[in-house]
C-alpha positions in Angstrom: 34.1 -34.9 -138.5 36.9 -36.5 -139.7 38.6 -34.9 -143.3 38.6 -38.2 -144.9 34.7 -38.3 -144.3 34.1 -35.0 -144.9 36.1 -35.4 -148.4 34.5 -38.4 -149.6 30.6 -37.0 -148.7 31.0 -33.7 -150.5 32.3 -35.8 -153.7 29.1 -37.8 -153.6 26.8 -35.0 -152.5 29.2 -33.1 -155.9 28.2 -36.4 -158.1 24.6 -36.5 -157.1 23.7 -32.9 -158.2 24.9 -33.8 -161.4 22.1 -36.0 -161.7 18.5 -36.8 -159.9 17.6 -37.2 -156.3 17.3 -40.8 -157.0 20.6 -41.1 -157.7 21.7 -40.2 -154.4 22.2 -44.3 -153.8 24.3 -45.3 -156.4 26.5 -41.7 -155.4 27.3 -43.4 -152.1 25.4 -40.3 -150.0 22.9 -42.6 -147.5 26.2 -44.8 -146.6 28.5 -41.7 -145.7 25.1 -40.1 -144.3 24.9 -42.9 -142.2 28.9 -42.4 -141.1 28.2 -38.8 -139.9 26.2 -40.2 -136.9 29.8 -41.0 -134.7 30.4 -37.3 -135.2 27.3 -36.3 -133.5 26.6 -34.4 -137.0 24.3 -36.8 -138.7 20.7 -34.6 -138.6 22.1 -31.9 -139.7 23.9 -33.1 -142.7 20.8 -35.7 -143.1 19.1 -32.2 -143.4 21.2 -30.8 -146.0 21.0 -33.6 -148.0 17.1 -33.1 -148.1 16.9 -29.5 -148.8 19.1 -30.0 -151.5 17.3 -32.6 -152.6 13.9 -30.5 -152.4 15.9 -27.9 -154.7 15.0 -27.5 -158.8 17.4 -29.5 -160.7 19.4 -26.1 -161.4 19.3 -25.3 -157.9 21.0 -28.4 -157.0 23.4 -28.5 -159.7 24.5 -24.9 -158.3 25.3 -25.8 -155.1 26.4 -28.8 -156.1 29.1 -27.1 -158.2 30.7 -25.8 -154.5 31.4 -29.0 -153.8 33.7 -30.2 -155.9 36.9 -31.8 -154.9 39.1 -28.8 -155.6 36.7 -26.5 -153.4 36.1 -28.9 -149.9 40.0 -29.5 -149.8 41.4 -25.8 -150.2 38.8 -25.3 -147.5 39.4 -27.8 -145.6 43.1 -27.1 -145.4 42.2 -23.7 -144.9 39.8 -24.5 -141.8 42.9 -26.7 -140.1 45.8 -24.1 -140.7 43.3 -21.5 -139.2 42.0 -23.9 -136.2 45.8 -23.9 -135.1 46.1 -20.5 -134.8 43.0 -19.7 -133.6 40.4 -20.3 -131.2 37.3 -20.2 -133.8 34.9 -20.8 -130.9 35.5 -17.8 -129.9 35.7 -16.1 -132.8 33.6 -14.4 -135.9 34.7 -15.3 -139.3 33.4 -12.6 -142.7 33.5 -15.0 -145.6 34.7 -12.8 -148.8 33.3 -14.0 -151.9 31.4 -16.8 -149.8 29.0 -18.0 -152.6 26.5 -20.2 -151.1 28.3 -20.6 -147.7 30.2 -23.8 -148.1 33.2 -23.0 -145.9 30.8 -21.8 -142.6 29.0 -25.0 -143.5 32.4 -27.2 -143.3 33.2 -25.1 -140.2 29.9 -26.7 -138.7 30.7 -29.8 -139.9 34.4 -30.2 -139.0 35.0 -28.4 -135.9 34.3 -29.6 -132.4 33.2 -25.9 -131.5 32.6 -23.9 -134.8 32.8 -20.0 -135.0 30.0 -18.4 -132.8 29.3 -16.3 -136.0 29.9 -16.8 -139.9 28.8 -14.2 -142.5 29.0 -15.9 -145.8 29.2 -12.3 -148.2 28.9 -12.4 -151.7 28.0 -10.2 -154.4 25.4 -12.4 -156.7 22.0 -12.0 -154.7 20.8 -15.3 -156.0 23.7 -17.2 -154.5 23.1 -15.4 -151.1 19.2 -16.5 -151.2 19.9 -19.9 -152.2 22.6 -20.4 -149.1 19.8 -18.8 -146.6 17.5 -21.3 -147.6 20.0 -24.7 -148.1 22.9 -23.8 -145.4 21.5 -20.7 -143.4 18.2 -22.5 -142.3 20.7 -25.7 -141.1 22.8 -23.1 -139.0 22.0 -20.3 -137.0 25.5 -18.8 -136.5 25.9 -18.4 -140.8 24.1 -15.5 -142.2 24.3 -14.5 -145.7 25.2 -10.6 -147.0 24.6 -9.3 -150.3 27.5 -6.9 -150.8 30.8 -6.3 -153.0 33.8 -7.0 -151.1 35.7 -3.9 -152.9 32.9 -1.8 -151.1 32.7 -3.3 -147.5 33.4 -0.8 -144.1 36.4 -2.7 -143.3 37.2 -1.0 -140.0 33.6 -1.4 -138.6 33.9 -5.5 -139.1 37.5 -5.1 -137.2 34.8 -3.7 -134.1 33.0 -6.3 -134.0 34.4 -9.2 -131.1 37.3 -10.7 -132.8 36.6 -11.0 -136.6 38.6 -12.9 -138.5 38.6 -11.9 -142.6 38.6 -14.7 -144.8 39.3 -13.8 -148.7 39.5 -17.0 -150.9 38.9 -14.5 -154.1 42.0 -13.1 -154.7 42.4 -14.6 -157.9 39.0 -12.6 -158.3 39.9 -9.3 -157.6 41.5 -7.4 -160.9 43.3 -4.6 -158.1 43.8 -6.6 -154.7 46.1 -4.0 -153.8 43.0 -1.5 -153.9 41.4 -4.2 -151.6 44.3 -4.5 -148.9 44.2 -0.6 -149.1 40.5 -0.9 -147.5 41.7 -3.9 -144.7 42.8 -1.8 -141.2 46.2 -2.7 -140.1 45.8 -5.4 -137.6 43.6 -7.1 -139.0 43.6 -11.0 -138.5 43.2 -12.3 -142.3 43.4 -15.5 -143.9 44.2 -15.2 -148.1 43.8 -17.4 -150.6 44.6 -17.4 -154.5 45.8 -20.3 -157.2 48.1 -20.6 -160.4 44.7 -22.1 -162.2 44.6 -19.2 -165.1 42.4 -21.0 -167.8 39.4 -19.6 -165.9 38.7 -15.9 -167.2 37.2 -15.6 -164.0 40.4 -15.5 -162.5 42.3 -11.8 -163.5 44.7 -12.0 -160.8 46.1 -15.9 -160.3 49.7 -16.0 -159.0 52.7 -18.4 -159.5 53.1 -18.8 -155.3 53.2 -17.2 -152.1 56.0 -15.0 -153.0 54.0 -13.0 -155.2 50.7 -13.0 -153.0 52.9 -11.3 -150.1 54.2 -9.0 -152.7 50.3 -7.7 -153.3 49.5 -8.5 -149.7 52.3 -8.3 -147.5 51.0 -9.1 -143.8 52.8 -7.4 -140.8 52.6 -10.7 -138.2 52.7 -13.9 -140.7 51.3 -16.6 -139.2 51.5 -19.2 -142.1 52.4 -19.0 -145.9 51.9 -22.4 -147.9 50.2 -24.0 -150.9 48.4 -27.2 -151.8 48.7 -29.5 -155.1 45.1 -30.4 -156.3 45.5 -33.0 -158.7 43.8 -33.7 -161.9 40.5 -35.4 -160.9 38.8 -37.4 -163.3 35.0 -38.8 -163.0 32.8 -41.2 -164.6 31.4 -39.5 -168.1 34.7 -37.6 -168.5 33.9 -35.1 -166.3 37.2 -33.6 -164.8 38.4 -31.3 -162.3 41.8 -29.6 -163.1 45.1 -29.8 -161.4 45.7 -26.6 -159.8 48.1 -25.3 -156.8 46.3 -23.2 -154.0 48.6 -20.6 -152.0 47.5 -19.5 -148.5 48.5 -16.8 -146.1 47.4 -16.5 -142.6 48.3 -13.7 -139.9 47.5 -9.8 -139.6 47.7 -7.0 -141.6 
């Protein structure tokens, strides 16, 4: 599916779950619904749409919130750098800090041949219950695990096929080095972090890639670059801030 498409449907699907399923016209989602069909991925995001739909008005406004403008285009980007590099087809990608699964589900959407296996982990329960039943029961190859990434067994996911680490939470993690400690040399990882540091959230943001390869330095690096997200105003005054996102890609 084409980025452009993919952009402009999670901003509606982001829109509606602000408000009511009956909304969903006047967001735009049937028309860019209808647009998924030349990308053979219509059903499945028709299906999406429904069970998020179906969801309490909490529920949706949850999920809803991982789709917002500044989240589908650092993923995106991320999925294209790491589609160049890699053949995800073939491959089995461990989601750190995953939420409700939004990446594995752009994987599906995006790619020709998506990652035989996605494990979406994060450490809230209720965010891993809610991606089984919106994203997990759409896909077969993304599972959901409950599980804090500081205590993962980091050498058994390097056993299993060719596993590719995915941490977009390193502005999350108040002792990353601690974390890269645990991640066996080798590994194939793709890291992510932002200069965005009004979020208390966010304990370790960084000014660029410069200083991620200083907490993370890799040993084969594949790619190092970042993304300008511009301010992103919407209707009501609801805004997303500008922010830069900084990404590495290789091994360990």
């Amino acid at each position: 599916m084409q980025e452009s498409l993919l952009r402009d449907l999670a901003g509606a699907l982001w829109r509606w779950s602000k408000g009511d399923f009956a909304s969903a016209r006047s967001a735009g989602v049937d028309d860019l619904v209808a647009r998924c069909g030349d990308a053979g991925r219509r059903r499945a995001v028709e299906r999406f749409v429904e069970l998020l739909g179906a969801l309490p008005e909490a529920e949706r406004r949850d999920v809803g919130s991982a789709l917002d403008q500044i989240q589908v285009r650092s993923k995106l980007w991320l999925i294209d750098e790491l589609a160049a590099r890699r053949d995800l087809g073939a491959s089995t990608l461990f989601v750190l800090g995953g939420w409700y699964g939004v990446l594995p589900l752009l994987c599906n959407w995006r790619l020709e041949e998506p990652p035989r296996r996605m494990v979406s982990v994060d450490v809230d329960p209720r965010a891993c219950e809610l991606g089984r039943r919106v994203i997990g029961a759409i896909h077969p190859n993304v599972e959901h695990h409950c599980a804090d990434v500081m205590e993962l067994d980091y050498v058994a996911i390097a056993g299993d096929g060719s596993p590719i680490v995915v941490n977009t939470i390193c502005e999350h993690l108040p002792d990353i080095r601690a974390w890269w400690e645990r991640v066996p040399p080798g590994q194939f990882v793709v890291l992510q972090n932002n200069n965005y540091r009004a979020c208390r959230d966010h304990v370790n943001s960084v000014a660029g890639v410069r200083e991620m390869l200083a907490q993370t330095p890799l040993s084969d690096l594949q790619f190092a670059g970042e993304l300008h997200v511009p301010e992103l105003v919407y209707d009501g005054g609801v805004h997303l801030p500008a922010l830069d996102r900084y990404m590495l890609v290789g091994r360990r």
